[in-house]
Every structure is written in structure tokens, then in C-alpha cells.
N, C-alpha and C positions, 0 to 999 in steps of 0.2 A: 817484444816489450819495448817500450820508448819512453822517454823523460819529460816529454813536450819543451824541450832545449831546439828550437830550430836551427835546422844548419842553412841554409836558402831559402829563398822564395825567388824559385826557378818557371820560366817562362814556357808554356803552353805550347808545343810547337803543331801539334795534328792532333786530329780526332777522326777517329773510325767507327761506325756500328757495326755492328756482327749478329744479327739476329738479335738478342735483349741485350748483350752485352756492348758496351763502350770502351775503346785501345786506344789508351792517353798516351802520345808522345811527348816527352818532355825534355829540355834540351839546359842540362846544370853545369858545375863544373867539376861534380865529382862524378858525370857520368862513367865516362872510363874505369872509375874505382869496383862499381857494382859488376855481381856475377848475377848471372841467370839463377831465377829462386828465389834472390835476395830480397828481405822484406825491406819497403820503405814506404814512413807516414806520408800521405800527402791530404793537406790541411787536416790532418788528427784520422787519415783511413788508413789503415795499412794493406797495403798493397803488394803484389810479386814482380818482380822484374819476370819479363818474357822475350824482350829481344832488347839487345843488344846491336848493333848497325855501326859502334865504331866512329862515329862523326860528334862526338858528345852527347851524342840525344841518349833515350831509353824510352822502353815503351811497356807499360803496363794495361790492365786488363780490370773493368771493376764490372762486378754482374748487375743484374736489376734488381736486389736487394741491396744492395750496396748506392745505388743511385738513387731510391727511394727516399733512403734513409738521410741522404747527406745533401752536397750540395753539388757535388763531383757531374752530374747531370747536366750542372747550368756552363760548365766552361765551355771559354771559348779561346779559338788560337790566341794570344797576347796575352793571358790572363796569368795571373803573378800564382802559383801552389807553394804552402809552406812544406819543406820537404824536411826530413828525420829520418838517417839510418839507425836501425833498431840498435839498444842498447848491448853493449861490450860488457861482463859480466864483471872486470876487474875495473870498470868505471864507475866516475863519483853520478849519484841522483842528485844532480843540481835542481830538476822541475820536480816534479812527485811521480808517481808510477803511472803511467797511460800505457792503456793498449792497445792501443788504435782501434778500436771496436766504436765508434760512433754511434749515440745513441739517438741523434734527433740534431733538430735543425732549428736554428733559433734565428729572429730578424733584429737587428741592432737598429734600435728605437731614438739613438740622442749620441752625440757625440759632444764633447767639452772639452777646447783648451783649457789645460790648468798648471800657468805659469812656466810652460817649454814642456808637460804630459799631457794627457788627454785621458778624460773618463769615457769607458766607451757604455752605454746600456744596453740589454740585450734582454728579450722578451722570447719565452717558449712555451709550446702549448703544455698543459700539465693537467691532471684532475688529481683524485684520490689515489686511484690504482696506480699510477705513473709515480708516485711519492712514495706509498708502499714501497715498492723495488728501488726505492733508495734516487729514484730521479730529482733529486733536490740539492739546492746550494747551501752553505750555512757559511755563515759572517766568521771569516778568516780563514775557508776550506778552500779548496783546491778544486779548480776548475779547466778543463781544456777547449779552446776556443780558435777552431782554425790549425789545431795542434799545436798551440802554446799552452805553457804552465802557465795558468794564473791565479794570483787570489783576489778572493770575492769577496767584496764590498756590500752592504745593501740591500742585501738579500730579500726576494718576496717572496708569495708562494710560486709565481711563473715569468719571475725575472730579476736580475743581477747584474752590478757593475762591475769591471775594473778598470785599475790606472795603467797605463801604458808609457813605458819611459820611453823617450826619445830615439835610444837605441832599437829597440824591438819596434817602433813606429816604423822607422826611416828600413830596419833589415827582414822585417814580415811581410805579409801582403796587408799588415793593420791599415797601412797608408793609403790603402783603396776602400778601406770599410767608411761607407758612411751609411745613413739614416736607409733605412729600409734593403741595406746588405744581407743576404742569407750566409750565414756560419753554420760551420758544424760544433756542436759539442757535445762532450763524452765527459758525463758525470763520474765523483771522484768512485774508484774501486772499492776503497774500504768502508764509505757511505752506504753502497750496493749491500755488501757482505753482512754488516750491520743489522740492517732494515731486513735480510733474507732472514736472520739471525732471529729477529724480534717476531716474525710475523708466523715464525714454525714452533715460537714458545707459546705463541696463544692459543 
């Protein structure tokens, strides 16, 4: 479980294929801190640590359901991942509840400075059925985009804003997002539950 409170946007070090799967090395500076097992979001995936090498790095493992689904596919060595070790049970939820379960992949459509923020837009495929199971944003709900918490602005039926303060610009990989960027995002949980809720009473 994770808060989408980022703690890095850690740099890309190697890529490996393994049959369908893909072995992300990533090179932070709390690598030393992780144990083998340990789960950590990168851009809102949660992932396992699997080695460990000691030099900073760490290296994780994402399958081909996992690639499909996100954007984790497209990296490449230099490329900035928002990273989040999973939540401490006696810690405060400063973002909302994520669980790094990435539901789909959205392209950000329009970027705006507005006065030292930036609106960012963000367009994803949607129908009926995708809405049913709760895949939908609602004006002032909680959104994860990359693996941050955000609130949503503007809401349509297959796209949403948010503002981005300076801080989370300059300390995400937001600062790399522009027009036709692929993100991942994972609609809010209790949206899900809801709409699961609604669809087994009719």
C-alpha cells in the first residue's frame, strides 16, 4: 500500500529482457536502505526488489502484464521513475490510498504555466464498461498519475486536469511530461468499491 507522496525520481540505470519479462536497474539514494522482497511504486507500479549489488543501484522485475498495462515498457537508460516505498502502518496518509495496481495508461494532451504551476491534461481510453468498474475521475476525487496523489480538476468522461505546484514539478519526473507523454494511472479505490457496490444491487 502507498500514499502517492513521492520520495525520488530516481534515474534509469539498465534494462534487461528475460523472455516476456523486463529487470529495471535503478540507481536512488535510498537504494542501500531496501531489503530483497521489498515492495517499491515506480511511477504508481509496485514492484519487488530482487537484487540488491550494493553500489546504490537495485533491480526490479516487471512481467508482461505489468508492461502492457503501464508505461514501464517504454523506459529507457536516463529516464527519471517516480519511486514510493510502501506505506509504515503508524504513518500519516498525506496523498490518498494507492496501491500500486496501475489501471491503464493515459497521454497528456496540453500542458499550462499558470503563474509559477502548471495544469497538466491527461486523456484515456474509456467506454461504458471501463466506467462501470469505477474507471472514472470526479471533480475534487483523487487521482494517481505517475504515482502521485492528485486532485482532479475538470473532469470528462475520458479526461482530467491537475495543478502541479512547483515543488512536485522540479522533484517528479512531471518536468519531463509534455504533450503526447504516456503515464500511468490508477483510479481512486474507493470509486472501484462503489461502482462494484452499485452494479451487484441491480
Amino acid at each position: 500500500m502507498f500514499s502517492g507522496i513521492v520520495e525520488e525520481a530516481a534515474e534509469v540505470v539498465a534494462l534487461r529482457e528475460e523472455g516476456s519479462n523486463l529487470h529495471i536497474t535503478m540507481r536512488c539514494s535510498f537504494a542501500d536502505e531496501l531489503t530483497i522482497d521489498q515492495s517499491v511504486a515506480h511511477n504508481g507500479v509496485c514492484l519487488t526488489v530482487v537484487a540488491l549489488p550494493g553500489d546504490g543501484t537495485y533491480t526490479v522485475t516487471a512481467i508482461r502484464e505489468t508492461l502492457d498495462r503501464s508505461n514501464l515498457g517504454d523506459l529507457k537508460p536516463g529516464d527519471l521513475v517516480n519511486l514510493e516505498r510502501s506505506m509504515k502502518m503508524n504513518g500519516r496518509l498525506d496523498g490518498h490510498i494507492v496501491q500500486g495496481h496501475v489501471d491503464q495508461t493515459a497521454v497528456c494532451t496540453d500542458v499550462r504555466e499558470a503563474d509559477g504551476s502548471w495544469y497538466y491534461t491527461f486523456e484515456y481510453e474509456s467506454d461504458k464498461e471501463l466506467a462501470r468498474k469505477g474507471y472514472i475521475t470526479v471533480d475534487k476525487g483523487s487521482v494517481t498519475v505517475n504515482g502521485v496523489s492528485l486532485t482532479v480538476c475538470e473532469p470528462t468522461d475520458n479526461s482530467f486536469k491537475v495543478a502541479i505546484i512547483p515543488y512536485t514539478h522540479d522533484n517528479t519526473n512531471f518536468h519531463r511530461i509534455e504533450k503526447g507523454t504516456k503515464v500511468n494511472i490508477e483510479f481512486d479505490i474507493l470509486g472501484k468499491y462503489l461502482a462494484r457496490i452499485m452494479t451487484t444491487q441491480q
